[in-house]
N, C-alpha and C positions, 0 to 999 in steps of 0.2 A: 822017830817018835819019842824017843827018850829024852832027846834033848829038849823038843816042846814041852813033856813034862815038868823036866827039872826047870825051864824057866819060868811056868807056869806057877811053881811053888814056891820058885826064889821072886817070884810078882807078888804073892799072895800074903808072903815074910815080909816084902818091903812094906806091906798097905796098900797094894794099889788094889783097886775094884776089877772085878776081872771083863766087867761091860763097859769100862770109862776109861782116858785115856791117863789117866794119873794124874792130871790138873785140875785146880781148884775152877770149876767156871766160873766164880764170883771174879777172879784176877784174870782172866780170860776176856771177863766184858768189858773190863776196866781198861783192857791192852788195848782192846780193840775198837772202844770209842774215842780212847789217846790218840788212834793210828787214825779215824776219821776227822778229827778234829785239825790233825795234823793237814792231814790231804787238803781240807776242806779251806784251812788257810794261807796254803802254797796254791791253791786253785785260782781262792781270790787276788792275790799279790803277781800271780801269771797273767791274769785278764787286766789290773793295771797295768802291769811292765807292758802286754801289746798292744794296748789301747781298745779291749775288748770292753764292754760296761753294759749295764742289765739293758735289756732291751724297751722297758718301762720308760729309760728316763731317756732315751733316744727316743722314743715316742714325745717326750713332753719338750724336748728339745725343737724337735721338728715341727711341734707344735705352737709353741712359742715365735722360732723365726718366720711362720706364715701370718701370723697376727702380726708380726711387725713389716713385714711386705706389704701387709694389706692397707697398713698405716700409712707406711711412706707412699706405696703405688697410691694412693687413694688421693695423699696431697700433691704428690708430686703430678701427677696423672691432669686433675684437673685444673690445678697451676698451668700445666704448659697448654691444654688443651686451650683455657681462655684468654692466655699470652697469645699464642696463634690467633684466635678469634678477632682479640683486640689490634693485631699486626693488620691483618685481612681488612678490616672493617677502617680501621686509617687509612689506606694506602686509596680505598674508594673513596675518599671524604666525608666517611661517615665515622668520626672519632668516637669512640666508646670508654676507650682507656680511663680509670683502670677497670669497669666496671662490670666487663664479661670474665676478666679475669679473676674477682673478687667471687662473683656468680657461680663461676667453675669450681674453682678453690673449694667454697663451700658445701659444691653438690661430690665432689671427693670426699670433703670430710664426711659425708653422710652415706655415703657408699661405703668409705671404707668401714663405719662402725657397723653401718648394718651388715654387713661381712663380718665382722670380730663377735657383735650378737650373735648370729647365724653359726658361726664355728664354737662359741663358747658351749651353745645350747645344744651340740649335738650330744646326741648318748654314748657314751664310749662303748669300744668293742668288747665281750666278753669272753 
């Protein structure tokens, strides 16, 4: 018990508060918003180096390459559908070329934007 005393009053000689740990908390928050800042930029430079990235823009990513599917499926789609048409319809002797194919083509391009309307206009998730 004597020893707790004597360091008790060689705490009290130095200054230190006999509730507190002897540090200044102003230099305390200052260490330890240093030390989050730190973390917080080794965090982000780890999810580059593995190819991790906010999940936002892998949303807009994904987003992005269905609107351009829906592009190409849409030309691509009704191109060959009225290429076949036009194939079918010559081989009967009923030439149509190019003109079911031009029809199709068309009715792609309008599928595919009213898809692209349709996804632009959705509400996003919250």
């Amino acid at each position: 018990m004597a020893f707790l005393d004597c360091a008790i009053r060689a705490g009290k000689e130095a200054g230190m508060a006999e509730d507190g740990p002897g540090q200044d908390p102003a230099d305390e928050d200052a260490r330890i918003a240093s030390l989050q800042q730190r973390i917080a930029r080794a965090e982000r430079q780890e999810q580059v180096r593995t190819g991790q990235t906010d999940p936002k823009a892998d949303e807009n990513t994904r987003l992005g390459n269905r609107v351009l599917a829906e592009l190409i499926g849409g030309l691509a789609g009704g191109a060959l559908v009225g290429w076949f048409l036009d194939e079918m319809f010559g081989k009967f002797g009923h030439p149509t070329s190019p003109w079911l194919l031009l029809v199709f083509l068309f009715m792609g391009i309008i599928v595919a934007f009213r898809n692209i309307i349709r996804i632009s206009t959705k509400r996003p998730k919250e």
